[in-house]
C-alpha positions as a Markdown table, in Angstrom:
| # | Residue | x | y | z |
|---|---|---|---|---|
| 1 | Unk | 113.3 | 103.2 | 153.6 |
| 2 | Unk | 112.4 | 99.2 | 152.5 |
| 3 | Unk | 115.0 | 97.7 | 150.5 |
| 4 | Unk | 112.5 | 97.3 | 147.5 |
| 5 | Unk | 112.4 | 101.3 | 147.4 |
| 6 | Unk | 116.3 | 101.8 | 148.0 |
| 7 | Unk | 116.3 | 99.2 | 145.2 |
| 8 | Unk | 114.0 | 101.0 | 142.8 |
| 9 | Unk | 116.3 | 104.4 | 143.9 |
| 10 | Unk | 119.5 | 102.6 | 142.9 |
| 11 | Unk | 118.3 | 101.6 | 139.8 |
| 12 | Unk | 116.4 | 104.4 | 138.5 |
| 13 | Unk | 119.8 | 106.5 | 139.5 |
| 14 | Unk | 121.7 | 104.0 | 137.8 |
| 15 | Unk | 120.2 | 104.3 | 134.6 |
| 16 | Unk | 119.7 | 108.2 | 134.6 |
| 17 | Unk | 123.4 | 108.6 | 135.4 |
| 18 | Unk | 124.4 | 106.2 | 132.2 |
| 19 | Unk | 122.2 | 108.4 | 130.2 |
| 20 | Unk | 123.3 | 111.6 | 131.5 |
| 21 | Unk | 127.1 | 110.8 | 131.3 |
| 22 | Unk | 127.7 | 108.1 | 128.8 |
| 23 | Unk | 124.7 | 107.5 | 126.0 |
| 24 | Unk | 123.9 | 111.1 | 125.1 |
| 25 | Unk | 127.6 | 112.8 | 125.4 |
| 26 | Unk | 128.3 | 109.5 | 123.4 |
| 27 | Unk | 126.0 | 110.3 | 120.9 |
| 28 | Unk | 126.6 | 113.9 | 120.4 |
| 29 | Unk | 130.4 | 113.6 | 120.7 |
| 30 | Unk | 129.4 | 110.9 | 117.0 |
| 31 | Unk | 126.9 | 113.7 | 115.8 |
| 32 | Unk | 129.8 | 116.0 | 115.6 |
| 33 | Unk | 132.3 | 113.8 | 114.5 |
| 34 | Unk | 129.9 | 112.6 | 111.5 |
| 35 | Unk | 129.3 | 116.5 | 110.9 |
| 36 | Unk | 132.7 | 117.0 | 111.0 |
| 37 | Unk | 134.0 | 114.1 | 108.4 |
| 38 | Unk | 130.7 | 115.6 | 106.3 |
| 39 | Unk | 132.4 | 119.0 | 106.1 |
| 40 | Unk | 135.7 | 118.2 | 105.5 |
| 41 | Unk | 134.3 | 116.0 | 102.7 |
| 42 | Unk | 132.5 | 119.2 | 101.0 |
| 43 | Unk | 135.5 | 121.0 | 101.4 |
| 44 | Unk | 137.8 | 118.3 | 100.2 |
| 45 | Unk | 135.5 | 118.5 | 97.2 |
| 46 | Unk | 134.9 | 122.2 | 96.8 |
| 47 | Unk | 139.1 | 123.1 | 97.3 |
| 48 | Unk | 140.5 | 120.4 | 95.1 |
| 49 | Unk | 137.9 | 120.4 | 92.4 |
| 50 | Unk | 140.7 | 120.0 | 89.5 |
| 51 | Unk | 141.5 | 116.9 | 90.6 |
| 52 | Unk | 139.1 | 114.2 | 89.9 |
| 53 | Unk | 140.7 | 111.1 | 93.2 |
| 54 | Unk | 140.7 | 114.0 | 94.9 |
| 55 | Unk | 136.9 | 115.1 | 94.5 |
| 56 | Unk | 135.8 | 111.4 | 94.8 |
| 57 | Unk | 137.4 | 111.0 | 97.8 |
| 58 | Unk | 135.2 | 114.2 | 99.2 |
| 59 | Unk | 131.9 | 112.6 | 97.6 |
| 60 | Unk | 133.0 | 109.6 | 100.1 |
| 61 | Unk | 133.4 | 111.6 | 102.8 |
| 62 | Unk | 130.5 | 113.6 | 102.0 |
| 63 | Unk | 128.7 | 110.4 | 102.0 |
| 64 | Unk | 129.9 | 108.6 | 105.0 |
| 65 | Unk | 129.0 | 112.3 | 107.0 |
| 66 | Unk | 125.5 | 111.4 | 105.8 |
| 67 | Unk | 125.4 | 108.2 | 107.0 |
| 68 | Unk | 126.6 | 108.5 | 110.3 |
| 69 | Unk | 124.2 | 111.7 | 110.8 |
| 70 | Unk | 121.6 | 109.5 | 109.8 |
| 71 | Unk | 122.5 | 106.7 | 112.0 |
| 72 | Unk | 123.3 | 108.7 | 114.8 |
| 73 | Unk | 120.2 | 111.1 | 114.6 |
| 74 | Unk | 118.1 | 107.5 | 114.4 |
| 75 | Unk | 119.6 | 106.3 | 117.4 |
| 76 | Unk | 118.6 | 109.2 | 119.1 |
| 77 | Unk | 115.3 | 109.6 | 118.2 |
| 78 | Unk | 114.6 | 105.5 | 118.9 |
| 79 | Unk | 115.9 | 106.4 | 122.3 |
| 80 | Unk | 114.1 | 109.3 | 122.8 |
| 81 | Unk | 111.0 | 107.2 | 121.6 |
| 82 | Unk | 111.2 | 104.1 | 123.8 |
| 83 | Unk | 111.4 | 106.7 | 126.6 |
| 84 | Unk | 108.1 | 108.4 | 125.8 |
| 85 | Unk | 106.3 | 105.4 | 124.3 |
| 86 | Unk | 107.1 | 103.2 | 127.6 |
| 87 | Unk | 106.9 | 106.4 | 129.9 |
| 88 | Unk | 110.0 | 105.5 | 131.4 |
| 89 | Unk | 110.9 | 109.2 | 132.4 |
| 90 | Unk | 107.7 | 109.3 | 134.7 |
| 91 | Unk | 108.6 | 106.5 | 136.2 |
| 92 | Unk | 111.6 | 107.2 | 136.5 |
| 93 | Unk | 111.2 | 110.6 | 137.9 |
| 94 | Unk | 108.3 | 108.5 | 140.3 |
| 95 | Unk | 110.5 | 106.5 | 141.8 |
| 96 | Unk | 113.0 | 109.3 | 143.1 |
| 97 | Unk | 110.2 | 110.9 | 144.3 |
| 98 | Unk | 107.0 | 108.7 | 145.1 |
| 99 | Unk | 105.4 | 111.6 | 146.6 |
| 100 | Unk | 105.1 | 113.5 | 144.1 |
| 101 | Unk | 102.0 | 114.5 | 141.8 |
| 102 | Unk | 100.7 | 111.7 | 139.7 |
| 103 | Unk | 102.8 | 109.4 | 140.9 |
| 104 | Unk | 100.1 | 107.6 | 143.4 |
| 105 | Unk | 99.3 | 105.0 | 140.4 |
| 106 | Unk | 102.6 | 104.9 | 138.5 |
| 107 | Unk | 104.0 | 101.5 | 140.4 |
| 108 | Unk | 100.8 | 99.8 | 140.6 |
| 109 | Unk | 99.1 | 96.9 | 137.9 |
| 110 | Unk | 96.0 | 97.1 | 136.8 |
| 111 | Unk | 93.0 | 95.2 | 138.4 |
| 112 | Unk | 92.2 | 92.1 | 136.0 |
| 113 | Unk | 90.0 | 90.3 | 138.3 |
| 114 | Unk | 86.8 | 92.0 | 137.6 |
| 115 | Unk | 85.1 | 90.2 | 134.7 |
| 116 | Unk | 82.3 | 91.3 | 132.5 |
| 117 | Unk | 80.6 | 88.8 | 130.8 |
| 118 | Unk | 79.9 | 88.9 | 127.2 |
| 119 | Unk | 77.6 | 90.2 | 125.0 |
| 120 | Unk | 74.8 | 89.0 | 124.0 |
């Protein structure tokens, strides 16, 4: 094996091995805890609905849930994006295996040296 593809094998490992055990644990371990702190703000605002601090304290709760849902679910989907839109997961997936199917082009850049000349 070169040193360019033990390189490109490092890497690629690298970076599936910070999203597998950091970014997307990280992110569902804040989905839950925004779901969380969104439920106990319904409840906080359901159980003590006699008193008024109380209830507006479960419409902030309630509220902050949202936005960190939001947030969260955002982050995930731009991710998720990025990953598609650059086809990093093919290439990704073509550089632990080269061999495999459709991976013959993935590495290589496209031939600008042919010119066509203009219209008339």
């Amino acid at each position: 094996m070169t040193p360019q593809q033990q390189a490109v094998k490092e890497a690629s490992s690298f970076v599936d091995k910070v999203n597998e055990v950091i970014l997307f644990p990280f992110i569902a371990l804040l989905l839950g805890i925004a779901f969380l702190v969104f439920l106990y703000g319904c409840a906080e605002y359901i159980f003590k609905s006699g008193n008024e601090s109380a209830r507006e304290e479960g419409v902030k709760h309630i509220t902050w849930g949202i936005i960190g849902l939001v947030v969260m679910t955002t982050a995930w989907a731009i991710l998720s994006l990025a990953t598609g839109t650059f086809g990093l997961s093919d290439e990704l997936e073509c550089a632990n295996d080269p061999t495999a199917s459709g991976c013959a082009d993935a590495f290589k850049l496209p031939d600008t040296s042919i010119t066509t000349p203009p219209p008339n």
